[in-house]
Backbone as CSV, one residue per row, in Angstrom:
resi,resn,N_x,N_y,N_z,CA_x,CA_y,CA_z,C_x,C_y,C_z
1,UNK,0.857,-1.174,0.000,0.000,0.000,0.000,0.896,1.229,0.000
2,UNK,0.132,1.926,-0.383,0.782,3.599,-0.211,0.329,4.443,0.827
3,UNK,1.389,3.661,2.022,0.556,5.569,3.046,1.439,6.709,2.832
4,UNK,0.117,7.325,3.422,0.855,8.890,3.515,0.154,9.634,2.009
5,UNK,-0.703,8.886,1.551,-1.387,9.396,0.089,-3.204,9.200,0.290
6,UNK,-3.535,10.505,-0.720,-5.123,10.298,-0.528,-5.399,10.105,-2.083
7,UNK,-5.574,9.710,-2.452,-6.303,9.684,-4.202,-7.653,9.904,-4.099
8,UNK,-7.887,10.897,-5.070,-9.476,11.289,-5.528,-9.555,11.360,-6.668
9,UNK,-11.050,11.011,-7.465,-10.891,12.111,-8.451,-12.327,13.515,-8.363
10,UNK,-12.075,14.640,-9.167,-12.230,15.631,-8.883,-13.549,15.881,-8.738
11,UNK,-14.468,14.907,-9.383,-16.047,14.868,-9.603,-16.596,14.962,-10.473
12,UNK,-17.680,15.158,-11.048,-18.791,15.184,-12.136,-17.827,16.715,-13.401
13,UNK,-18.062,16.660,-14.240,-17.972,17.902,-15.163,-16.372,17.317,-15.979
14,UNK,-15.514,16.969,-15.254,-13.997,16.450,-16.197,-13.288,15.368,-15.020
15,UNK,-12.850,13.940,-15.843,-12.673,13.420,-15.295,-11.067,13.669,-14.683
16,UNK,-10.218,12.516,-13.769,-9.331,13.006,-13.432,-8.787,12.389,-11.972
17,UNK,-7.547,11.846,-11.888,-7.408,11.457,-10.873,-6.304,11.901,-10.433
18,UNK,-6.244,12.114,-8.822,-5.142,13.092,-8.245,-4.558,12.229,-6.899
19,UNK,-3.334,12.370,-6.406,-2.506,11.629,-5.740,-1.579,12.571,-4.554
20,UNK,-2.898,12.822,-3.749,-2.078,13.904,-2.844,-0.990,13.453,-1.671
21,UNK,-0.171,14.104,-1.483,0.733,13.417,0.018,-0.272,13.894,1.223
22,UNK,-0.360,13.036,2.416,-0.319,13.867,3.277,0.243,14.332,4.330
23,UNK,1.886,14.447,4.028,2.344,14.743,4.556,2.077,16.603,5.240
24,UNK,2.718,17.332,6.085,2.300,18.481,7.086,0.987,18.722,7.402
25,UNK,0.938,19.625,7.675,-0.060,20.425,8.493,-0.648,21.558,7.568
26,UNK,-1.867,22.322,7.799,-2.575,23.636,7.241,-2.532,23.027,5.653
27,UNK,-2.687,24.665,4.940,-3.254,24.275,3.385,-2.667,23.391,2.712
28,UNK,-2.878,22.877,1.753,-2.331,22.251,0.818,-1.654,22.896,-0.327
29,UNK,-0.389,22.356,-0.456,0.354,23.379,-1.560,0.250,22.728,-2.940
30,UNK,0.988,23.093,-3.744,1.680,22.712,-5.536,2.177,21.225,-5.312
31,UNK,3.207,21.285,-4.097,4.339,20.435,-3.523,3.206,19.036,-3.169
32,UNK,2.719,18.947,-2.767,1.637,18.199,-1.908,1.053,17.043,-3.109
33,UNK,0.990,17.889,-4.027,0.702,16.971,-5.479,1.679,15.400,-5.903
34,UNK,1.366,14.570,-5.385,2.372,13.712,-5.986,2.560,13.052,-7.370
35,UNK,1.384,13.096,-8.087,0.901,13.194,-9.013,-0.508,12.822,-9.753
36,UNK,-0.444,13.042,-11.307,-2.091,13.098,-11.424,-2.072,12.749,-12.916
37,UNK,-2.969,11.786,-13.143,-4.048,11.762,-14.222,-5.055,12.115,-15.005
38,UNK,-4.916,12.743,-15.947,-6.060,13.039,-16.615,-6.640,12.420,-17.865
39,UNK,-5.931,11.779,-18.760,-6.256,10.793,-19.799,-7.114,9.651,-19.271
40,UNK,-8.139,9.089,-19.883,-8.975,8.773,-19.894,-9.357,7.902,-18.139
41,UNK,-9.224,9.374,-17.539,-9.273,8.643,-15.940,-10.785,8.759,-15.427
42,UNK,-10.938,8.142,-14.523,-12.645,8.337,-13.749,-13.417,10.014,-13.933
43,UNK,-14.990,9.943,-14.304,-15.521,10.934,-13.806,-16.328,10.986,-12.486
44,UNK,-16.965,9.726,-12.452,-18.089,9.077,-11.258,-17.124,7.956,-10.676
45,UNK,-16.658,6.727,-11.121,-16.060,5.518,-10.513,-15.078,6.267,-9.712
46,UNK,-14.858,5.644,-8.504,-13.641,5.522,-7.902,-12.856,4.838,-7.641
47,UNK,-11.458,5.253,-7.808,-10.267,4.226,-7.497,-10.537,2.906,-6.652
48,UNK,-10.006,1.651,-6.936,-10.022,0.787,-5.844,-8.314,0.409,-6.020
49,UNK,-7.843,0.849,-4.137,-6.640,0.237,-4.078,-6.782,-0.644,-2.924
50,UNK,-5.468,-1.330,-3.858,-5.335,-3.131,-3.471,-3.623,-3.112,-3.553
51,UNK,-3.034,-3.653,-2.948,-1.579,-4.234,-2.414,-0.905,-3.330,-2.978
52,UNK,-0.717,-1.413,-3.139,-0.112,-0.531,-3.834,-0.330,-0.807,-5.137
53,UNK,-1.727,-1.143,-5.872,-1.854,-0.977,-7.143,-2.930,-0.210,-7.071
54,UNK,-3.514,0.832,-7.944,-5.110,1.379,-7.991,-5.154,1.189,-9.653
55,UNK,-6.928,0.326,-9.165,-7.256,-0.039,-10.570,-8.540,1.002,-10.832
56,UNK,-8.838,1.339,-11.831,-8.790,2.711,-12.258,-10.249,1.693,-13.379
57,UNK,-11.351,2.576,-14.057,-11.922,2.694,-15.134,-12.763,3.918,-15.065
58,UNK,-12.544,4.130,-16.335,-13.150,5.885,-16.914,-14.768,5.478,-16.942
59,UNK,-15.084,6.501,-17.434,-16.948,6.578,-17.412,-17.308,5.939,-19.293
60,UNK,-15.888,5.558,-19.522,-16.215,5.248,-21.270,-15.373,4.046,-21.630
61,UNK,-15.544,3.475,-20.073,-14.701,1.937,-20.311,-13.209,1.757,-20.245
62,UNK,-12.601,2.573,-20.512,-11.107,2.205,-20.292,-10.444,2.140,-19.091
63,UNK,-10.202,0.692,-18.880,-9.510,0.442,-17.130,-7.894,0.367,-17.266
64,UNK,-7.228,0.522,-16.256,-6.382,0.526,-16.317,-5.597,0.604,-14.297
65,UNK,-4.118,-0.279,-14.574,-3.584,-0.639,-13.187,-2.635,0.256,-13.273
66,UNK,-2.353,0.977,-11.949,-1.284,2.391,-11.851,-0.436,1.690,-10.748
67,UNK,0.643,2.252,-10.593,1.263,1.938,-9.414,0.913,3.390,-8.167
68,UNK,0.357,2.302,-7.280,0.072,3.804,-6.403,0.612,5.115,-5.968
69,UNK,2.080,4.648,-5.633,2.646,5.328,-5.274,3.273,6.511,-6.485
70,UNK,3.686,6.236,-7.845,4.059,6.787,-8.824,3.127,7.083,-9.702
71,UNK,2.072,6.590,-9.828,1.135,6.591,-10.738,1.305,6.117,-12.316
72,UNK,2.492,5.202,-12.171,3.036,4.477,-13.797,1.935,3.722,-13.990
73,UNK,1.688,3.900,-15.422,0.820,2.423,-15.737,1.548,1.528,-16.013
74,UNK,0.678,0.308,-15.684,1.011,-0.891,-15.350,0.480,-1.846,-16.162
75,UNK,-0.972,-1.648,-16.830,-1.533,-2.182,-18.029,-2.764,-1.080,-18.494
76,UNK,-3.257,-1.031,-19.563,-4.705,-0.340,-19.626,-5.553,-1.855,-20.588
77,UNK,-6.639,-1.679,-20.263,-7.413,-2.909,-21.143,-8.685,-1.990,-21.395
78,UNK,-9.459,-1.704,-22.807,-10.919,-1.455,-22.900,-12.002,-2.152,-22.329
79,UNK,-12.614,-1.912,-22.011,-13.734,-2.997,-21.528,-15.114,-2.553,-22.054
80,UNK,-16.188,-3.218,-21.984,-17.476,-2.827,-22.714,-18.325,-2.061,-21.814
81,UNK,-18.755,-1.381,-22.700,-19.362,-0.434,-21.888,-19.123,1.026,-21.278
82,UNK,-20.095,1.830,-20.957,-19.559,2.452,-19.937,-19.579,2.596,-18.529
83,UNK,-19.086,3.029,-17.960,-19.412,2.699,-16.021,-19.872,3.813,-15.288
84,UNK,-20.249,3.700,-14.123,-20.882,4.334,-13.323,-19.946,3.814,-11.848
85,UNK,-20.565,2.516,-11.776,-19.775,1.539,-10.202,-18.475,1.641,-10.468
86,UNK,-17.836,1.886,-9.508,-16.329,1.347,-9.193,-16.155,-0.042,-8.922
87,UNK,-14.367,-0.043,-9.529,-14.727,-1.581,-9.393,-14.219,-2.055,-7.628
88,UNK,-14.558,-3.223,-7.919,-14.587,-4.322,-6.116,-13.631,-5.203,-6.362
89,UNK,-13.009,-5.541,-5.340,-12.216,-6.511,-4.734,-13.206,-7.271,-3.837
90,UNK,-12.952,-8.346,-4.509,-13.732,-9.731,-3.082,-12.706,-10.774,-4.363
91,UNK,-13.070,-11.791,-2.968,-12.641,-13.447,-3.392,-11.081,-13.900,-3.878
92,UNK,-9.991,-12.769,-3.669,-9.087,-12.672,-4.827,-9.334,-12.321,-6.164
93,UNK,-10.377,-11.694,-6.286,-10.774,-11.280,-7.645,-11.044,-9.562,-7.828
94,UNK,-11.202,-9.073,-9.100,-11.621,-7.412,-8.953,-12.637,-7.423,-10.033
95,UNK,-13.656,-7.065,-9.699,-15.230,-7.041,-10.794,-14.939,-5.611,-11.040
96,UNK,-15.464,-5.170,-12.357,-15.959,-4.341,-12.979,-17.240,-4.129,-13.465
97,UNK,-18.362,-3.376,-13.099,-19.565,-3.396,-13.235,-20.139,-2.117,-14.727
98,UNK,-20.573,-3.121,-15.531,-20.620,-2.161,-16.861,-21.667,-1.373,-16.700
99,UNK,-22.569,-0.232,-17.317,-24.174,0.466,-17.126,-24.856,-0.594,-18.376
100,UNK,-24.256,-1.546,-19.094,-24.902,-2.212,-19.672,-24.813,-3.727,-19.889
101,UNK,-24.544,-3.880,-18.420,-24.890,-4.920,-17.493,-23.646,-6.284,-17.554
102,UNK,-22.616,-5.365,-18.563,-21.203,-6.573,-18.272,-20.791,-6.924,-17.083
103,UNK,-20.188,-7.797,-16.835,-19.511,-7.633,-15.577,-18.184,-8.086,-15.918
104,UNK,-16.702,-7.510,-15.792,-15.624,-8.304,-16.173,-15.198,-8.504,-15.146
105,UNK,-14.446,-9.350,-14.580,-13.719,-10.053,-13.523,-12.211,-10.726,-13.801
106,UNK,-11.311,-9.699,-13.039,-10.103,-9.868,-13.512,-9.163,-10.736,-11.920
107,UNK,-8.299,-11.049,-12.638,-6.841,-11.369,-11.652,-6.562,-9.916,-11.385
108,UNK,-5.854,-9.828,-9.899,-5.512,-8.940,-9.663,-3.893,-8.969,-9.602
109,UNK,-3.451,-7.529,-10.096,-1.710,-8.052,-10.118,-1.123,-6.887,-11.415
110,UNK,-0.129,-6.844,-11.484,0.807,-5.905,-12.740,0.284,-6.248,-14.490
111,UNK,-0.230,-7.549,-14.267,-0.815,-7.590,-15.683,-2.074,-7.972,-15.930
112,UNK,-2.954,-7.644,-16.974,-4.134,-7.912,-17.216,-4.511,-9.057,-17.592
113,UNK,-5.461,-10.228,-16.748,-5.797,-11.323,-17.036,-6.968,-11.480,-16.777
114,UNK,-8.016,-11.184,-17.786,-9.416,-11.674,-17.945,-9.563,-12.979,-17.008
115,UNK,-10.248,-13.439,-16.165,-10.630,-14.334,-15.668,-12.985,-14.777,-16.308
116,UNK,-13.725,-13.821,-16.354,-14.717,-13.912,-16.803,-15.044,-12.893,-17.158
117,UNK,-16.156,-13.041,-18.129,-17.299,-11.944,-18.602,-18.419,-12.528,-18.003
118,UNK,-19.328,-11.979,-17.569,-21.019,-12.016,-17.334,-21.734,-10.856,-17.452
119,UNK,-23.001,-11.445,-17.814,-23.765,-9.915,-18.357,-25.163,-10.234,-17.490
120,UNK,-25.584,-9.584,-17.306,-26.812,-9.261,-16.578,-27.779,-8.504,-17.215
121,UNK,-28.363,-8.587,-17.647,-29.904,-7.974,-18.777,-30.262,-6.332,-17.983
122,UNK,-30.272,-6.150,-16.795,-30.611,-4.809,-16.588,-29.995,-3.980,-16.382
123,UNK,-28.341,-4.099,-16.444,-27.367,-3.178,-16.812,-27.140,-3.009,-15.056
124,UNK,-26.206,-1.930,-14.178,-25.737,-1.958,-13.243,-25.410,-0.497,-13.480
125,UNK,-25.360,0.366,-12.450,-24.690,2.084,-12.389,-24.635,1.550,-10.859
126,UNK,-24.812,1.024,-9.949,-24.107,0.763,-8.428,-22.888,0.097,-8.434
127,UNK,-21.625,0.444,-7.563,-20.586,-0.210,-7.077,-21.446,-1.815,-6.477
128,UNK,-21.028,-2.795,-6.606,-21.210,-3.769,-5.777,-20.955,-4.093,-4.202
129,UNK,-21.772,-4.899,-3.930,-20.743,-5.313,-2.172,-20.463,-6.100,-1.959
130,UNK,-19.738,-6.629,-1.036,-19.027,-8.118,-0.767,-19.321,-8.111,1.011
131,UNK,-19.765,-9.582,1.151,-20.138,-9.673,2.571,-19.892,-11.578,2.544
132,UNK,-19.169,-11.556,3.313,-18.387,-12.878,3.182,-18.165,-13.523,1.976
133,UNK,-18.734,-14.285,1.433,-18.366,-15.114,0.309,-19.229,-14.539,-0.607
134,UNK,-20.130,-13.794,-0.405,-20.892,-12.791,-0.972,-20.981,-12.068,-2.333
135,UNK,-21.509,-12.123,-3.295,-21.329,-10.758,-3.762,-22.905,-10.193,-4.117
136,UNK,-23.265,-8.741,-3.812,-24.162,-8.152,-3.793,-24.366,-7.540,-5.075
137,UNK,-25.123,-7.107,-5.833,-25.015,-6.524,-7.452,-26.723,-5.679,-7.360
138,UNK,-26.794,-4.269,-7.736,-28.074,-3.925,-7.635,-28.021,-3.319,-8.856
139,UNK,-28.812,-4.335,-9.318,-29.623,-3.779,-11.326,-30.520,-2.692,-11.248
140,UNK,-30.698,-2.406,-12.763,-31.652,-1.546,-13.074,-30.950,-0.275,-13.661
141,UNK,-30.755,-0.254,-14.902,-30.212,1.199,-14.540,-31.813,2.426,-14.989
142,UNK,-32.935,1.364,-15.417,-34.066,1.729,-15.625,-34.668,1.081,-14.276
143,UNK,-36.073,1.739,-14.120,-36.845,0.982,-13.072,-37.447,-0.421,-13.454
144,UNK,-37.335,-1.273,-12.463,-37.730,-2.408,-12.190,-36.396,-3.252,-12.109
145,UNK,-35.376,-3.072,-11.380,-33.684,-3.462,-11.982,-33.969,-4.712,-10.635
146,UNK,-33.188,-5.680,-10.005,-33.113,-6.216,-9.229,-32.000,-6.730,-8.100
147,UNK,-31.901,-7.159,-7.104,-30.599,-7.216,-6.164,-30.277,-8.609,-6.366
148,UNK,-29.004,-8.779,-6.618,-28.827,-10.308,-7.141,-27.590,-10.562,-5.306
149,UNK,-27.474,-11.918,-5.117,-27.110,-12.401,-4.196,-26.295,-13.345,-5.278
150,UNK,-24.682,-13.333,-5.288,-24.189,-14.391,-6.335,-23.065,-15.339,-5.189
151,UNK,-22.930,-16.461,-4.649,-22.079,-17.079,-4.078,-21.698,-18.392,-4.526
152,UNK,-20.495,-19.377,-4.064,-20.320,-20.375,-4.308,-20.980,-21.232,-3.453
């Protein structure tokens, strides 16, 4: 992991991801910046970090693994769709939740390894949850969507 760092990105209107220290006290300076992303980084999803990697997808599908601390990429892969949810860590695995109802499910690690695709008919704009062996998924990105319960 990376302590001593906050990653955000900036919110709705331009996407963008930023890598602050937090190191001192009072305002935040220039210096404080450790660095930042703006090519095809999150507008809505947020970062998920896992063992000093943050895996990253834009609002127009393109994911991609940074090194936390430097912010090098590490792989980028397209994926279908566009997103809304950030992606999850459960099981040793990291889901990606499409708005048109993909779901990709990768290995987690320095290189990109598809492990599954699944699609779900009512598309997804929620992050998922994980509660033990769990995984939680809430459809719909129209009304009538449904809460799926998926386990082994």
């Amino acid at each position: 992991i990376a302590p001593g760092m906050i990653y955000l990105c900036p919110g709705f209107g331009k996407g963008g991801l930023l890598a602050i220290k937090t190191d001192g006290t009072g305002t935040l300076s220039a210096d404080h910046l450790a660095w930042k992303l703006l090519v095809n980084a999150p507008n809505k999803p947020s970062p998920l970090l896992l063992d000093g990697l943050l895996y990253i997808v834009s609002d127009a599908g393109f994911s991609a693994c940074l090194d936390a601390r430097t912010g090098a990429d590490l792989w980028k892969q397209r994926l279908s769709g566009n997103f809304s949810a950030a992606p999850l860590a459960g099981a040793g695995k990291i889901y990606f939740f499409g708005e048109n109802g993909t779901t990709t499910v990768i290995e987690p690690g320095k290189t990109f390894k598809k492990l599954a695709e699944n699609k779900l008919a009512e598309g997804c704009m929620a992050t998922g949850a994980v509660s033990g062996k769990a995984l939680f998924l809430r459809t719909g990105v129209k009304a009538g969507g449904a809460l799926y319960r998926i386990e082994e």
